[in-house]
Structure formats: C-alpha cells, structure tokens
Backbone as a chain_set.jsonl record, in Angstrom:
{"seq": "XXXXXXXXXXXXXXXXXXXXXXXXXXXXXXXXXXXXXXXXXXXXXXXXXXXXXXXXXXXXXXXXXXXXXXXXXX", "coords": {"N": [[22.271, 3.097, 2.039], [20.454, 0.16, 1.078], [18.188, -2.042, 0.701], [15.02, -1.349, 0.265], [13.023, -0.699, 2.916], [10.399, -0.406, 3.443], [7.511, -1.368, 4.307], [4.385, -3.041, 3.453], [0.503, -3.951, 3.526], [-0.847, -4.011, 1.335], [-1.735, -5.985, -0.948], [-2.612, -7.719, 0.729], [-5.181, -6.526, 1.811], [-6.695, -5.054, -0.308], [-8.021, -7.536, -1.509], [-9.311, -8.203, 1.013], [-10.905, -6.4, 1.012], [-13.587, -6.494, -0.465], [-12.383, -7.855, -2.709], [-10.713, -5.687, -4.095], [-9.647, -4.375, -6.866], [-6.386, -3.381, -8.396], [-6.628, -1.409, -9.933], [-9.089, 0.088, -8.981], [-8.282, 0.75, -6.588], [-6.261, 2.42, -7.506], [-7.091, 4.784, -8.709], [-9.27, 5.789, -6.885], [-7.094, 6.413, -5.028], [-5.974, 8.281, -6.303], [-3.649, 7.929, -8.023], [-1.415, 5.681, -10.528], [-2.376, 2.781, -11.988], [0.263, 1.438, -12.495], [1.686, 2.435, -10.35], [0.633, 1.786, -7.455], [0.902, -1.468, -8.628], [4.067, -1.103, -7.988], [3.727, -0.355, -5.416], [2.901, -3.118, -4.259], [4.805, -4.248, -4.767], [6.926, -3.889, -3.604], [8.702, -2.149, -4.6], [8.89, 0.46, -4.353], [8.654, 3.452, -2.245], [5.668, 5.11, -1.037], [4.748, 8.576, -0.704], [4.4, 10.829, 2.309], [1.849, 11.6, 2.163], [0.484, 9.535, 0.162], [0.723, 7.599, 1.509], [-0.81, 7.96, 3.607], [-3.156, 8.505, 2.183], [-3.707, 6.058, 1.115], [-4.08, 4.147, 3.18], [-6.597, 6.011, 4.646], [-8.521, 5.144, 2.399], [-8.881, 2.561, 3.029], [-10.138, 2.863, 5.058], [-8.041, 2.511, 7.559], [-5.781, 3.265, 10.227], [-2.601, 4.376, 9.528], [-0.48, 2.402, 9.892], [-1.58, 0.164, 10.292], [-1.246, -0.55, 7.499], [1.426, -0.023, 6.487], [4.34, -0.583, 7.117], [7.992, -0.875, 8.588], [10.737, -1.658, 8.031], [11.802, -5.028, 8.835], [9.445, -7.45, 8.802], [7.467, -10.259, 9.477], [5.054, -11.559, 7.0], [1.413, -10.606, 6.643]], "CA": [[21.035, 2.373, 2.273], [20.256, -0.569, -0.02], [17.061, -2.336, -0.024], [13.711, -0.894, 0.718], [12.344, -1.375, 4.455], [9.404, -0.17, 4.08], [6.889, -2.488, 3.79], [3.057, -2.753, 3.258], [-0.001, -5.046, 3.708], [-1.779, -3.578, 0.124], [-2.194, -6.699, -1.654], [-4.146, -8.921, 1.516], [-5.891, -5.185, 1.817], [-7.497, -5.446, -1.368], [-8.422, -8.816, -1.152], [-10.433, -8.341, 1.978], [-12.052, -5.463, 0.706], [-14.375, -7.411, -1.557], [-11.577, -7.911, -3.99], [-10.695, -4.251, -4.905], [-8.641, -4.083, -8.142], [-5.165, -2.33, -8.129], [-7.111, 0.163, -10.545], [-10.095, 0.726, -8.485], [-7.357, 1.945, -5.859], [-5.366, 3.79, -7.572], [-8.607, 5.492, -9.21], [-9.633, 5.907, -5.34], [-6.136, 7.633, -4.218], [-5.059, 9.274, -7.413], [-2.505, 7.23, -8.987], [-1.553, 5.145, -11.855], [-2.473, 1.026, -11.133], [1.475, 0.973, -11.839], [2.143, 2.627, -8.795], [0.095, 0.472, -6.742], [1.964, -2.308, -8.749], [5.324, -0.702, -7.499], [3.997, -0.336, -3.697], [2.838, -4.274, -3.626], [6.572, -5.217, -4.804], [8.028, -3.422, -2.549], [9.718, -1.4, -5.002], [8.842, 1.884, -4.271], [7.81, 3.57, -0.688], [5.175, 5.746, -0.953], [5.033, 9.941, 0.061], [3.651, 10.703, 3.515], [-0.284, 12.425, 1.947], [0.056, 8.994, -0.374], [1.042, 6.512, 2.567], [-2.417, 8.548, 4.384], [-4.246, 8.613, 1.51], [-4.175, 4.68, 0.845], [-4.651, 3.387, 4.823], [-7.706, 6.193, 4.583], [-8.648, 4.508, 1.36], [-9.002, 1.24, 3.671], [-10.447, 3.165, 7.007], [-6.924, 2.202, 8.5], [-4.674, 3.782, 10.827], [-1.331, 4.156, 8.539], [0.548, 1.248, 10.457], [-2.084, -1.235, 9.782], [-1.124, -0.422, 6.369], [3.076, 0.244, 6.021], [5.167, -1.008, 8.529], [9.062, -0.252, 8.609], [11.568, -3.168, 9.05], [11.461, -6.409, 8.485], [8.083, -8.082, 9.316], [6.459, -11.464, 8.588], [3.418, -11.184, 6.046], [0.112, -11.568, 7.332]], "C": [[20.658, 1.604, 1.019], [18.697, -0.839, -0.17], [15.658, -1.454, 0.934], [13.07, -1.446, 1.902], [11.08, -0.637, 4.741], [8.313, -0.984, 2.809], [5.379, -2.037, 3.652], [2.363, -3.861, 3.523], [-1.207, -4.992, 2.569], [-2.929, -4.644, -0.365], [-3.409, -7.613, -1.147], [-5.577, -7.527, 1.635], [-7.168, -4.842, 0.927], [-8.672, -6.288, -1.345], [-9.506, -8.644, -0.341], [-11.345, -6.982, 2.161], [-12.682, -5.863, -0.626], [-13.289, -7.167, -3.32], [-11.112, -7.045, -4.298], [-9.54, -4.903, -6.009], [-7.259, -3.453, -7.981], [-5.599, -1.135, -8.773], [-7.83, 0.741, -10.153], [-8.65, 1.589, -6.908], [-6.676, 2.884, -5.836], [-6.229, 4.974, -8.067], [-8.928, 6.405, -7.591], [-8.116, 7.017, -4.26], [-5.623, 9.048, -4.895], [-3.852, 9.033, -7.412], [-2.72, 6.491, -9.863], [-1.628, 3.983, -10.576], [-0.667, 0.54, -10.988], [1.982, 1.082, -10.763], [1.768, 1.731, -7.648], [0.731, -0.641, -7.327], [2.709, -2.439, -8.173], [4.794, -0.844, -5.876], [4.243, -1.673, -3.354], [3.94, -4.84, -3.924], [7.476, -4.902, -3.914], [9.243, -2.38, -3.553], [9.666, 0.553, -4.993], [8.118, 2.434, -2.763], [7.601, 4.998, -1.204], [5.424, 7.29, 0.161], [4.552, 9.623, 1.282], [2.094, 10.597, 3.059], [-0.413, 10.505, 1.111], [-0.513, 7.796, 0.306], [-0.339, 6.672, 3.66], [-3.391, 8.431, 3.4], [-4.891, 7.09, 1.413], [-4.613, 4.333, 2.446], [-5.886, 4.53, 4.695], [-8.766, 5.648, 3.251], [-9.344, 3.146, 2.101], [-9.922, 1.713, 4.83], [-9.833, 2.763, 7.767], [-6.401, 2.94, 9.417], [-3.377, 2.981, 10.221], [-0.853, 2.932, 9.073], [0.03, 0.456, 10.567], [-2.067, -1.595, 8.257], [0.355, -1.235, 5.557], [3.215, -0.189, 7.175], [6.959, -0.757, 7.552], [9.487, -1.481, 9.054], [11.393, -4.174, 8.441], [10.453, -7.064, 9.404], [7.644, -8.917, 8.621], [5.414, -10.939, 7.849], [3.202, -12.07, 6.941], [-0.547, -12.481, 6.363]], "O": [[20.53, 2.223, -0.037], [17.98, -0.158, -0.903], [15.63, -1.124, 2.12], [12.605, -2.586, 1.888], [10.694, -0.293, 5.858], [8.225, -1.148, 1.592], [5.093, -0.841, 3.718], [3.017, -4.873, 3.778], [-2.251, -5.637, 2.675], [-4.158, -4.572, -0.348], [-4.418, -8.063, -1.692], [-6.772, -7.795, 1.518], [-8.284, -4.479, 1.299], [-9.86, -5.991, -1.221], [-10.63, -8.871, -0.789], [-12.139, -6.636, 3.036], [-12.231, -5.522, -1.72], [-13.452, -6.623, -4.412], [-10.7, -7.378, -5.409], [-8.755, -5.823, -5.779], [-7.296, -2.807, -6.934], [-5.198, -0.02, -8.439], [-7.851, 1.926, -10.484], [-8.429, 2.758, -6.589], [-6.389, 3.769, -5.03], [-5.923, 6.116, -7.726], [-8.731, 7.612, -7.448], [-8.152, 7.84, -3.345], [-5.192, 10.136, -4.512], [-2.997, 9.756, -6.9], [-3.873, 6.329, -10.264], [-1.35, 3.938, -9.378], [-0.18, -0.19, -10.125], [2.613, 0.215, -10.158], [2.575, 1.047, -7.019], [1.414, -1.132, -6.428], [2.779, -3.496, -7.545], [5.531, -1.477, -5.12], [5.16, -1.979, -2.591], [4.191, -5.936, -3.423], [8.509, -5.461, -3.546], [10.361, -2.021, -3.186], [10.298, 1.463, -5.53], [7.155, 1.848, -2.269], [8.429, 5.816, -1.602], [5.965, 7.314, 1.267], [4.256, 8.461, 1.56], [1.295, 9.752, 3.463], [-1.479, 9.99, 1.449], [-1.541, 7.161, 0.07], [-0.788, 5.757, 4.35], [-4.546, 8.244, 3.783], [-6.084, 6.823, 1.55], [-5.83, 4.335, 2.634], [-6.815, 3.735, 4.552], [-9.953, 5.933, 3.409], [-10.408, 2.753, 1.622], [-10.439, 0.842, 5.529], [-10.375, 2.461, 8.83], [-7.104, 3.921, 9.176], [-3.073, 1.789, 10.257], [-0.918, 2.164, 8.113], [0.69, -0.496, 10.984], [-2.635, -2.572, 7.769], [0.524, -2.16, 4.762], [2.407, -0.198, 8.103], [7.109, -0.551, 6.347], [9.045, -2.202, 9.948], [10.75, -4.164, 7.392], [10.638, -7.188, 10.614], [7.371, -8.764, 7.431], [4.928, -9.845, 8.136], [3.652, -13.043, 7.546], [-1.473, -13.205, 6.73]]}, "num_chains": 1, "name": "protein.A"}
C-alpha cells in the first residue's frame, strides 16, 4: 500500500468555523498544531478516538469529516 487514501475536509472545516486556527484545534482535540498540519497534507491518517474527536470538535458525523478514496475537494 503506497499513498495515503484517506482523506479529510479539515482545512475548509476551519475556515467555516469562524476561522479556527490549526492551534485552536489541536488545543480543542489534544494534539500538537503539527499534527493537524500532517492531517491537512494528507500525510498522516488519524486514530479512530482522534478521527471522532476532530468531526466532534466540528459537531460532524465522522464522514463529513474523513472520507476514504479518492474524492474531489469541496
């Protein structure tokens, strides 16, 4: 297995939560802002509790969050 298929929608996430920061989130899940760095590159796919912690972080259901696969950005 090569590249990373699991994806996210973090960065517009932010954004349309009156701007959040990558530090006010990771502050908010309990992580470093690198990590959040690493999710919005796609270089790292988050645990299960972390992948729940951020979409409740948002008031999401996980899969308006991560998605699996290849998927257009919104």
């Amino acid at each position: 297995m090569g590249k990373n298929l699991v994806g996210n929608h973090i960065r517009k996430l932010r954004f349309n939560h009156d701007e959040m920061t990558q530090q006010q989130l990771a502050d908010k899940v309990g992580v470093t802002r690198q990590t959040i760095v690493a999710l919005e590159k796609g270089n790292y796919s988050p645990s299960l509790e972390l992948a729940f912690r951020i979409a409740h972080a948002f008031n999401l259901p996980l899969e308006e969050v991560f998605f699996y696969g290849d998927q257009p950005k919104q």
